[in-house]
C-alpha positions in Angstrom: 178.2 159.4 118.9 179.1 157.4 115.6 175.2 158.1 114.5 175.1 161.9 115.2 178.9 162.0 113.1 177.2 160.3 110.7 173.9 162.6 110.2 176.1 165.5 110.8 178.7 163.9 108.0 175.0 163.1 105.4 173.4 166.9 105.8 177.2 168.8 104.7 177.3 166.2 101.8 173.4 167.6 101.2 174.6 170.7 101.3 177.4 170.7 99.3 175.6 168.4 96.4 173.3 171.7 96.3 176.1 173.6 96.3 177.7 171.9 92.8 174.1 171.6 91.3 173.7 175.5 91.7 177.2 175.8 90.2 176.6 173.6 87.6 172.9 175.3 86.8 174.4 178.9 87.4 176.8 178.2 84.7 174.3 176.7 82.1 172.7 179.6 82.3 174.5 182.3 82.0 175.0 184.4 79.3 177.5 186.9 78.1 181.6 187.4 78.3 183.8 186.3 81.7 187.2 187.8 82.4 189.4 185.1 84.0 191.5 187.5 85.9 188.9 189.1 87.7 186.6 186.1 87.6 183.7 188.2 87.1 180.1 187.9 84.4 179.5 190.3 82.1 175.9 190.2 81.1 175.1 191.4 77.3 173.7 194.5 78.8 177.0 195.4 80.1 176.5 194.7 84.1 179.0 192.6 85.6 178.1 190.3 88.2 180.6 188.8 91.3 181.4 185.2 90.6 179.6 181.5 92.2 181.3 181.3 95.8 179.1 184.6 96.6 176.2 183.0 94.5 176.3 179.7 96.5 176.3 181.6 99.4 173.3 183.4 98.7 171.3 180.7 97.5 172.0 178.7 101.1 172.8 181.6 103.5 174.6 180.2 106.5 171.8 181.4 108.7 169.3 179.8 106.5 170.8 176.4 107.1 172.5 176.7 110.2 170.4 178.9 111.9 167.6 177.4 114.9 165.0 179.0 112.6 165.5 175.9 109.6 163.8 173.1 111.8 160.9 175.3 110.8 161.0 176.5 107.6 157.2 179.4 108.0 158.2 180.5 111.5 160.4 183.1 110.1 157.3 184.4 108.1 155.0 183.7 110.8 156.7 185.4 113.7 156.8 188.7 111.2 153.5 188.5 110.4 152.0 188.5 113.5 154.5 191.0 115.0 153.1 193.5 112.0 149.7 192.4 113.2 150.1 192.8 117.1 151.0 196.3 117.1 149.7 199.3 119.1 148.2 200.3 115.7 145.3 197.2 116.4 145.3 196.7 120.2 145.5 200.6 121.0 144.2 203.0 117.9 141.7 200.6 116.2 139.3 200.2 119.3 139.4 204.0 120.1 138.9 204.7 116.0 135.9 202.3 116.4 134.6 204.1 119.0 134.9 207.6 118.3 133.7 207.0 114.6 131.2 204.0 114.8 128.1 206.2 115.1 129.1 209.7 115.7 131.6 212.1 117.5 130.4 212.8 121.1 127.5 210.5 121.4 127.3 208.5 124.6 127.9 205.4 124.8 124.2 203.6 125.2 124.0 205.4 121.3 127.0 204.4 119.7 126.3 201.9 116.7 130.0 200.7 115.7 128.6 197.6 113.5 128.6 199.4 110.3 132.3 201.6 110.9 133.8 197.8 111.3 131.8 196.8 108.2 133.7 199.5 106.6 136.9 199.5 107.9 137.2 195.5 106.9 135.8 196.1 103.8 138.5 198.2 102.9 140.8 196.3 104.6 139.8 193.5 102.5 139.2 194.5 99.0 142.5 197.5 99.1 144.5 196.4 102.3 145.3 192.7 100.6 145.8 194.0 97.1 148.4 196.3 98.5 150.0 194.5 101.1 150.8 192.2 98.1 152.1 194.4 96.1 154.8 195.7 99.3 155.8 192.2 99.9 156.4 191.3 95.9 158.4 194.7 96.0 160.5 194.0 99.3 161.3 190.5 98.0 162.3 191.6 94.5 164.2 194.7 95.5 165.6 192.4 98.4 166.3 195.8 100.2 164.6 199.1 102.2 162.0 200.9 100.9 164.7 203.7 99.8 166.3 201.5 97.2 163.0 200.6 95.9 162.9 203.6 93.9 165.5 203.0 91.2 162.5 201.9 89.9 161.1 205.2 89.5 164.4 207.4 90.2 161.9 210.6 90.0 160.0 209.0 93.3 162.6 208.5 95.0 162.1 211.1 97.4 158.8 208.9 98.3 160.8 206.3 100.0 162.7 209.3 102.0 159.0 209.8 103.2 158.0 206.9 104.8 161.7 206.3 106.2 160.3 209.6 108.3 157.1 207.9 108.6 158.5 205.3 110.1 160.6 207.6 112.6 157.8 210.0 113.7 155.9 206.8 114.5 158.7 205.1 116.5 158.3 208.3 118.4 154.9 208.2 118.8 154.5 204.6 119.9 157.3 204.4 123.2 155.3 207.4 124.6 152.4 204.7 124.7 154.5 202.5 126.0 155.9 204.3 129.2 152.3 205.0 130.1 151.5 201.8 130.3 154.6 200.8 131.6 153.8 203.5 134.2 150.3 201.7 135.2 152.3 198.7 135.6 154.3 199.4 138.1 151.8 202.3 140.1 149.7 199.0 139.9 152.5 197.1 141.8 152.9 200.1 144.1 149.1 199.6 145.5 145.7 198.9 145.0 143.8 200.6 143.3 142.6 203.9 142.5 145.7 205.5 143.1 146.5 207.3 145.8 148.3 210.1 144.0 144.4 211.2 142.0 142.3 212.9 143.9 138.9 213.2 142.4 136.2 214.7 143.6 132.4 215.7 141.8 133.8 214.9 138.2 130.9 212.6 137.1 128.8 215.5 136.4 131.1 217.2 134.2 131.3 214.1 131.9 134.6 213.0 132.5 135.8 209.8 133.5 138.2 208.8 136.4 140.7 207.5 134.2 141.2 210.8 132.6 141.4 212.8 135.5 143.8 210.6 137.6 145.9 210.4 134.2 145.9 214.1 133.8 146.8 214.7 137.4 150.2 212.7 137.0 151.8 211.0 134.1 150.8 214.1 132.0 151.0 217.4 134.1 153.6 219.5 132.8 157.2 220.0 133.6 156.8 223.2 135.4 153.7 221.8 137.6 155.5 219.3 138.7 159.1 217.9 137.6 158.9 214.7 139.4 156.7 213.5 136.9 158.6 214.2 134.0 161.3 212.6 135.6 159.6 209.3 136.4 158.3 209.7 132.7 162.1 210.2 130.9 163.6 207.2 133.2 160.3 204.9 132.0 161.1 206.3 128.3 165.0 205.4 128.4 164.1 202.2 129.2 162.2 201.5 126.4 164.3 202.3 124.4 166.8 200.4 125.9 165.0 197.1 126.1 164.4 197.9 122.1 168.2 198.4 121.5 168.8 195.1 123.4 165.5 193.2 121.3 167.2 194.2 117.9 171.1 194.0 118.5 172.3 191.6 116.5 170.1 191.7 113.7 167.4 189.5 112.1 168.1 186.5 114.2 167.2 188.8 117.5 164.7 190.1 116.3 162.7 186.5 115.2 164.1 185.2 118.8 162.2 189.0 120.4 159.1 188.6 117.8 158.3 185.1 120.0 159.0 186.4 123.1 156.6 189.7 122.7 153.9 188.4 120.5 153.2 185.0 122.2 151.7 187.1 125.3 149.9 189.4 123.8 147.6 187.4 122.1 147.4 184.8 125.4 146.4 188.1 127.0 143.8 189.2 124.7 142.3 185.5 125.1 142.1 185.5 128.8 141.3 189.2 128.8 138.3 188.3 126.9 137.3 185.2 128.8 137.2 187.0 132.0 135.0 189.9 131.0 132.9 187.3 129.6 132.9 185.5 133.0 131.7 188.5 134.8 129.3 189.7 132.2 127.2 186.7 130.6 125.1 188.9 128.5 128.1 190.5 127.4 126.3 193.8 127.0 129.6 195.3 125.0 129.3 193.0 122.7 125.9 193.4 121.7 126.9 197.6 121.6 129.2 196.3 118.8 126.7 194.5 116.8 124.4 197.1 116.6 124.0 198.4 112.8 123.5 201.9 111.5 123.6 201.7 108.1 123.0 205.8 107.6 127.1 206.2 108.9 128.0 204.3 105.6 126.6 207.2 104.1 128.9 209.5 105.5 132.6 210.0 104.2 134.1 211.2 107.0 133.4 207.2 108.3 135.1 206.0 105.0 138.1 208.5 105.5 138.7 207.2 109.1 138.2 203.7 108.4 141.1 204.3 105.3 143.4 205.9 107.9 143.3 203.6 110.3 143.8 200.2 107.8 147.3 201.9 107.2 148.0 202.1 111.1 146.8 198.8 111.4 148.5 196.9 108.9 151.6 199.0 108.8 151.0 199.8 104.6 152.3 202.8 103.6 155.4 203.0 106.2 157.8 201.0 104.5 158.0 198.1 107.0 156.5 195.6 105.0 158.7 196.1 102.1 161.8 196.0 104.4 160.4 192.5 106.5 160.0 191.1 102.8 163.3 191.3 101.8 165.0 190.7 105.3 162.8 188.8 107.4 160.6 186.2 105.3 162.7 186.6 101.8 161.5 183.3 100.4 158.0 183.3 101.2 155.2 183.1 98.8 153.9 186.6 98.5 150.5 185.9 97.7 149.7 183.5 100.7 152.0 186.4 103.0 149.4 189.2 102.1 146.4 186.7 102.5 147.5 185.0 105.9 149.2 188.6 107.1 145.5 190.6 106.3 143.4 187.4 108.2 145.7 187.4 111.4 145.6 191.4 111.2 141.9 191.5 111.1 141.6 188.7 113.6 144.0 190.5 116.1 142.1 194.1 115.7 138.5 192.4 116.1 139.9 191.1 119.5 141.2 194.1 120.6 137.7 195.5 120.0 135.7 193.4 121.4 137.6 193.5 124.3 137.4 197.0 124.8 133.8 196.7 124.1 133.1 193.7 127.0 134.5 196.4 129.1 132.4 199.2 127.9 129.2 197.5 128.4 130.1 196.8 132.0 130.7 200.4 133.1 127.5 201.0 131.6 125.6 198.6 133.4 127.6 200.0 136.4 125.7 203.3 135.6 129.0 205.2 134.0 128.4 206.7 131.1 131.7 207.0 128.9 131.5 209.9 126.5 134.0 210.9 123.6 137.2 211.6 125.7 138.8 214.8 126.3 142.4 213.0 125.5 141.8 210.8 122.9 144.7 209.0 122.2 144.8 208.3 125.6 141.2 206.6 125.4 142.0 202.5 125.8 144.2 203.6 129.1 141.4 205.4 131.0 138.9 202.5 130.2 140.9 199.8 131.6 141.6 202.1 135.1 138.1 202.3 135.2 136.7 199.3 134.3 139.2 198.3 136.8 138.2 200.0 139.3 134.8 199.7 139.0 134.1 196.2 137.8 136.9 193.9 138.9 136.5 193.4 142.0 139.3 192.1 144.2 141.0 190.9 141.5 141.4 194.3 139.4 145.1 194.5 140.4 146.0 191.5 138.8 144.0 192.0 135.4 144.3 195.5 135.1 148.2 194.6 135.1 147.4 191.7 132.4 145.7 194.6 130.1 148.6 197.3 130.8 151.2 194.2 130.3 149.5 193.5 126.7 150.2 197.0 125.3 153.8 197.1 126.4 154.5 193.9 124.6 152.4 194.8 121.6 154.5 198.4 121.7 157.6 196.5 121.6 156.2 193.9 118.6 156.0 197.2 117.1 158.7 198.1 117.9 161.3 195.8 117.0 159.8 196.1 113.4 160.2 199.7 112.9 164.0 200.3 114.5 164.8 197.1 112.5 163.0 198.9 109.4 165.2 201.9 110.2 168.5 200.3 110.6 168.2 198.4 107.1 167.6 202.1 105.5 170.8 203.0 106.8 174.4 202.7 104.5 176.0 200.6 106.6 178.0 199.5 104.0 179.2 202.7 103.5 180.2 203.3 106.8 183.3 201.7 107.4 183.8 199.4 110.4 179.9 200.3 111.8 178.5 197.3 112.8 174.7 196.2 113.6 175.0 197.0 117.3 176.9 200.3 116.9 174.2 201.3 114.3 170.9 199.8 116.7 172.0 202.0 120.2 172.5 205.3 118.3 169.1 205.1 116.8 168.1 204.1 120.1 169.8 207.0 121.7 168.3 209.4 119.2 165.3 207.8 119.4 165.3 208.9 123.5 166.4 212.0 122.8 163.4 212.6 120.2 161.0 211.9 122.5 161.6 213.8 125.3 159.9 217.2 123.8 156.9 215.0 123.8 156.3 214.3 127.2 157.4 218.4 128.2 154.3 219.8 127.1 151.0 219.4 128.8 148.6 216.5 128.1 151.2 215.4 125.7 149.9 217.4 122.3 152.5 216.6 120.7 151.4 212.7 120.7 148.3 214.4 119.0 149.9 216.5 116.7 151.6 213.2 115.3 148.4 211.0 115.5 145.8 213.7 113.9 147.9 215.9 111.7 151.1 214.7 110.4 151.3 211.0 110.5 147.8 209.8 109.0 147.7 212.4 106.0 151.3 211.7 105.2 151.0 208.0 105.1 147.8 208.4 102.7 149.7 210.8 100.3 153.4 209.0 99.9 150.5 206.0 99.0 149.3 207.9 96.1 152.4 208.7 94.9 153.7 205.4 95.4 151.1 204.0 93.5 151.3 206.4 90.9 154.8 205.8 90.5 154.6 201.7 89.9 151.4 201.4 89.0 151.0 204.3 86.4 154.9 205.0 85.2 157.0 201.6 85.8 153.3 200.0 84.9 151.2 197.0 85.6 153.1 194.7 83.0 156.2 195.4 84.1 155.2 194.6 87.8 153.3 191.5 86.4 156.1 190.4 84.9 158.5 190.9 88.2 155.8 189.3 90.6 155.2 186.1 87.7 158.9 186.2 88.1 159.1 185.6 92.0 156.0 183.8 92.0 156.7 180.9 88.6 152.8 181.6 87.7 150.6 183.9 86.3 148.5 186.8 88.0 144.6 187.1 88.0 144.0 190.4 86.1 142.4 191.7 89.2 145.0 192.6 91.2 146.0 195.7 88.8 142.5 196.9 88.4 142.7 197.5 92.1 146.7 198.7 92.1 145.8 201.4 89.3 141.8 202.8 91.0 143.6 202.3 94.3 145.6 206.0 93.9 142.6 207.6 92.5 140.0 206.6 95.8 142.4 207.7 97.9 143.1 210.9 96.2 139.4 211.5 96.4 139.7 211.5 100.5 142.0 213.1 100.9 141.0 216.0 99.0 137.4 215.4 100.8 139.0 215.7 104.2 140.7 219.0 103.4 137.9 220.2 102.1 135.3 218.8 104.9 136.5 218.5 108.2 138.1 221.0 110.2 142.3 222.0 109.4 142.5 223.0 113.3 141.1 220.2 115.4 138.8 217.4 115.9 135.4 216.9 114.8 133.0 217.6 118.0 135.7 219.1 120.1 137.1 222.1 121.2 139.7 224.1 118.7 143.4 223.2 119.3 146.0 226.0 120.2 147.1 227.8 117.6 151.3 226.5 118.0 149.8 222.8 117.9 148.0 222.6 114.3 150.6 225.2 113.0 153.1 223.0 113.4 150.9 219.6 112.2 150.5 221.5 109.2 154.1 222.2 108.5 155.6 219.0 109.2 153.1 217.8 106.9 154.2 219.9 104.4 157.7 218.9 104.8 156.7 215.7 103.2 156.1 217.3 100.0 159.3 219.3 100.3 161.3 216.2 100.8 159.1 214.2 97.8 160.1 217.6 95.7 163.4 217.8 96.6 164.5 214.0 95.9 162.6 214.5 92.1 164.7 217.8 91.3 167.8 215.9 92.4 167.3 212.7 90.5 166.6 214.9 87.4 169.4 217.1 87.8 171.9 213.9 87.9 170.3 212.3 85.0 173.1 212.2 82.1 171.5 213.8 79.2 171.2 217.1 77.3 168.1 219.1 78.2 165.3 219.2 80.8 162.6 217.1 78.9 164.9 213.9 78.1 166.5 214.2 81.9 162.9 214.1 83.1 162.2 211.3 80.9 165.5 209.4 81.7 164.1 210.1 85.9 161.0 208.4 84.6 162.8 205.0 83.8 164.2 202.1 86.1 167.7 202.7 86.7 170.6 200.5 85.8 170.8 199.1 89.6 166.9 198.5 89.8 166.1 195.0 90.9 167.6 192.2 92.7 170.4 192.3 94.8 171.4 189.1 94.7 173.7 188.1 91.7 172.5 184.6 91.2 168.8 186.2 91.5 169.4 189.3 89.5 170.5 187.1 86.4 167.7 184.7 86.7 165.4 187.8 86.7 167.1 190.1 83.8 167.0 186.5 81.6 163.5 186.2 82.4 162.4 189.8 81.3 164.8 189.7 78.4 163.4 186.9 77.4 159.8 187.8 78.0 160.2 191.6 76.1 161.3 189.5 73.3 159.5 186.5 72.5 156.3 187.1 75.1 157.5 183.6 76.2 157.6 182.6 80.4 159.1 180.1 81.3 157.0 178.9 84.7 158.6 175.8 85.3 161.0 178.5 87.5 160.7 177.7 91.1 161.2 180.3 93.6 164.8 179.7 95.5 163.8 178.8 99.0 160.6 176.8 98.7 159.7 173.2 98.7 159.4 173.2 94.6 162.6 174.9 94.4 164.6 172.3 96.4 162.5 169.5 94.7 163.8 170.9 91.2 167.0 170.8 92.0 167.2 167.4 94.0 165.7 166.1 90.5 168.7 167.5 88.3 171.3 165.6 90.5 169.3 162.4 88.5 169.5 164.2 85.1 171.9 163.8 82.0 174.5 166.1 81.5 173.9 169.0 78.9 176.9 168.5 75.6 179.9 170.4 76.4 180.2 169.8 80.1 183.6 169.1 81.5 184.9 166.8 84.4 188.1 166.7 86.4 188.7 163.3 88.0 189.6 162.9 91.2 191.6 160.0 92.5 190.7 158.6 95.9 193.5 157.9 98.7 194.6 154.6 98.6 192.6 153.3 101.5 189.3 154.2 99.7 187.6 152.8 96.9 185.4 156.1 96.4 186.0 158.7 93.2 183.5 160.5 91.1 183.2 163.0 88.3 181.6 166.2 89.3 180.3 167.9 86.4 182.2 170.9 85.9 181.8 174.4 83.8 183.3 177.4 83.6 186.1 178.5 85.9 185.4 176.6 88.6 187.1 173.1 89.4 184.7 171.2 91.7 186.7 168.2 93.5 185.3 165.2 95.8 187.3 163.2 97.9 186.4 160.0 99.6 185.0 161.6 102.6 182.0 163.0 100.3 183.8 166.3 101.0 182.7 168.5 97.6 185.5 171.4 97.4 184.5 174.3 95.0 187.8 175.6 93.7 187.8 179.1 91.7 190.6 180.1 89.9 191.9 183.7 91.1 193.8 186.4 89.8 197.4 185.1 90.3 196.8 182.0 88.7 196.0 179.8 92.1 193.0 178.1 92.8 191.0 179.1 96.1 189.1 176.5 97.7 185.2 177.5 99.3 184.0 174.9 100.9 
């Protein structure tokens, strides 16, 4: 007992020795007038900033020290890593991209070469997907905020973030549907073995399709008016989804790092073992050597480029907002550089699993004699492999690892998951909502979240899922890019964002990184003109022409992106205080007052840095990012330097059964008082005259 008083007694005297060195650094460095009735900074650009005790806390959040997370400092930025990485985007879309793209629409299976698509999808995931997913996380961790407030940047663009907050909401539609199916293999698993009694198929080899499809099409996705029950076992799956989100997210970050463990940690165990046992039952692992067969004529072809591009934004979540929001709430202090690099590796290492998995299982239907052509329902094209492979191939043992595979998507939907709805709920004004709290905020997106995906499972074969997938959510990703990259790239410019990321980082950037940030807008811009240009506006390539209703309205809630990106600029202009049209549109061009860091401590720190670097071209790199190891080493060493002329001390006597007292150094308005308990008392001095303690 006496040794665990004592530790505990030793780590709040740590604390609070940070605490006065912060004080004491804080108020060496700042510049400008302070009011001693309102206790406030005034910087020499006129912005006022709120006083130590919310500084201090900032520096040492509560839930930085206290919180179960600080034993380990990277599991914060590890957890959101590979939650962004094990997402349906990689175990669902990126082995069904693979295979409809690697060596031509419609081709059977024996023929498909999807070596050289992978060669192109990670060599754009390598040489654009790092370089960007850099640039979101120094963005996120500089703005400290959502993707919305990112714009003050570039208050014209600001309509930009608007777009991938919707983005982000058409896709935490999309994804639950996903979900429920394989939620409902789980349990229609549970029911009985398999195939399921509900399909009956007869004489459908000849036509081409596979048994998957058709027992899929003859339950989970027949319409309401075929058959209600259906839809009804659908809506109850769907609800609870999104109720086991509501629950995953309720309290904020520190659920959501707890859910991250909890959902991630089995879906890649399951990939593993998934892996292992296909290779168990097929030594030659015929898939395999399907996935290693090279075409190099299909890197000749766009259309394999275009695909590839889309599906590194699904994958790594670029373009959606969630990286920048994960930045500035979930691994704040990390270094950004290592982020992108380690958050690209484990992406690419989860997706290649996911493939090869899918493709251990496609070489043993075809040694089984199926053939597995390009599926009528493609989105639905992972699901029907595993009910076939598992009926087919598993033996007496496809109950169990059939479950296993339909167990890994619904966790890998809910990894997903739990970073989108938490991306959503951080673009709301919670602030400016009164009493709402967290929890109120998580179950009404959660309730509206239900209620948005309901039309989705009423029509037929879902089309609305493909509506999303094919016409709306890819192409609008791609586009807010551009702009995006326009925007910071282009119009704040590369020095500017050198100078911000030198700032977070405390070193200098290889010049390499803008060369790809400012060609990055153009490539895309290239593809995406191709694509309107090349493939078809009303369908897929190799398949049958969609209904008129479906790519009528893919088209037009595409185009309310651009209404939305339109809108925001005409608004921002229109507020902009100045005397005509040109010198608004320049003033909309600028960063406004409020750009940057939220943090006060931070924001100081960050506007004396680029003061100091617009005016003397001078950076001061022996800056150590708050949060990391050099950080806390810098300031452990000023406890052991000399104090600066000028600074004051107030003496504290000790109680007379002590013999302890010491000088703290002291600055500003703040009295900083020990007493022989090593209990450091910050004391500020308030509006009436009295001093208020903050321990």
């Amino acid at each position: 007992m006496g040794r665990s008083r004592f530790e505990s007694q030793s780590a709040r005297a740590r604390v609070r020795t940070f605490s006065r060195v912060l004080g004491g650094v804080f108020n060496e460095s700042m510049t400008g007038s302070h009011d001693e009735h309102t206790s406030k900074w005034t910087h020499e650009d006129g912005q006022s900033m709120t006083e130590m005790h919310s500084v201090a806390r900032s520096e040492f959040p509560g839930e930085l020290l206290s919180s179960q997370w600080s034993w380990l400092p990277g599991l914060r930025t590890s957890l959101a890593v590979l939650s962004l990485a094990a997402g349906l985007g990689n175990i669902v879309r990126l082995p069904r991209v693979v295979f409809l793209n690697g060596g031509g629409v419609g081709v059977d299976v024996k023929g498909v070469v999807s070596g050289a698509f992978l060669v192109v999808y990670l060599s754009i995931s390598l040489i654009l997907g790092i370089p960007l997913v850099f640039l979101e996380i120094g963005q996120g961790q500089l703005c400290q905020k959502g993707t919305a407030t990112l714009w003050r940047a570039v208050p014209l663009f600001k309509g930009v973030g608007y777009v991938k907050i919707l983005s982000s909401t058409l896709v935490s539609v999309y994804y639950p549907i996903l979900m429920t199916l394989s939620l409902f293999y789980v349990i229609w698993i549970a029911r009985g073995p398999l195939p399921f009694q509900e399909c009956q198929i007869q004489g459908v080899e000849s036509e081409g399709f596979v048994k998957g499809q058709i027992c899929i099409q003859q339950t989970f996705l027949v319409s309401v008016d075929e058959d209600a029950m259906w839809f009804g076992v659908n809506a109850s799956l769907l609800f609870l989804i999104w109720t086991l989100c509501m629950l995953l997210i309720f309290k904020g970050a520190d659920s959501s790092h707890l859910s991250m463990f909890f959902v991630v940690a089995p879906v890649i165990c399951c990939l593993i073992a998934l892996l292992i046992d296909s290779l168990l039952r097929e030594p030659t692992a015929r898939g395999l050597q399907l996935l290693t067969t090279f075409n190099w004529d299909v890197l000749a072809n766009i259309q394999v480029w275009y695909y590839a591009t889309i599906q590194m934004f699904f994958s790594t979540h670029l373009g959606f907002g969630n990286i920048v929001t994960c930045s500035g709430g979930l691994y704040p202090n990390s270094n950004p550089l290592r982020s992108a690099v380690m958050y690209m590796v484990c992406n690419l290492l989860l997706g290649l699993l996911a493939v090869c998995v899918v493709y251990m299982w496609l070489g043993e239907l075809e040694l089984q004699g199926y053939s597995v052509e390009t599926p009528q329902l493609t989105e639905m094209f992972v699901f029907t492999v595993i009910y076939d492979v598992a009926v087919t191939c598993m033996g007496a043992t496809n109950q169990a690892w059939s479950a296993i595979a339909f167990i890994t998507i619904t966790c890998a939907g809910f990894a997903t998951m739990i970073i989108l709805v938490y991306s959503l709920l951080v673009a709301l004004p919670l602030d400016s909502l009164g009493k709402w709290q967290w929890w109120h905020a998580a179950g009404i997106v959660s309730a509206l979240g239900f209620l948005l995906g309901i039309p989705c499972i009423v029509p037929e074969d879902m089309q609305l899922i493909h509506i999303l997938d094919h016409y709306v959510i890819g192409r609008m990703v791609i586009a807010s890019t551009i702009l995006e990259l326009v925007g910071f790239s282009w119009i704040y410019g590369c020095k500017a964002i050198y100078t911000d990321f030198e700032f977070i980082l405390g070193q200098k950037l290889n010049p390499v990184w803008k060369i790809v940030w400012v060609i990055s807008p153009v490539l895309f811009t290239i593809l995406e003109i191709w694509s309107f240009v090349s493939l078809p506006l009303d369908g897929v390539v190799g398949k049958a022409r969609d209904p008129t209703w479906v790519y009528t309205i893919g088209w037009l809630l595409y185009t309310s992106m651009w209404v939305i990106v339109a809108a925001g600029g005409m608004y921002q202009v229109y507020h902009q205080v100045d005397y005509n049209l040109a010198q608004k549109l320049r003033s909309a061009l600028k960063p406004s007052r409020d750009w940057g860091p939220m943090d006060p401590t931070y924001r100081h720190d960050w506007v004396q840095w680029r003061f100091q670097n617009n005016k003397t071209g001078e950076k001061d790199f022996t800056f150590r990012r708050r949060g990391t190891k050099e950080y806390a080493r810098s300031v452990q060493r000023t406890v052991h330097t000399s104090e600066p002329a000028g600074t004051h001390y107030k003496s504290n006597s000790s109680p007379p059964s002590t013999t302890y007292s010491s000088r703290i150094r002291n600055k500003g308005p703040f009295t900083i008082e020990s007493n022989g308990n090593i209990e450091h008392v910050c004391r500020r001095a308030s509006a009436n005259g009295t001093n208020k303690a903050i321990r």
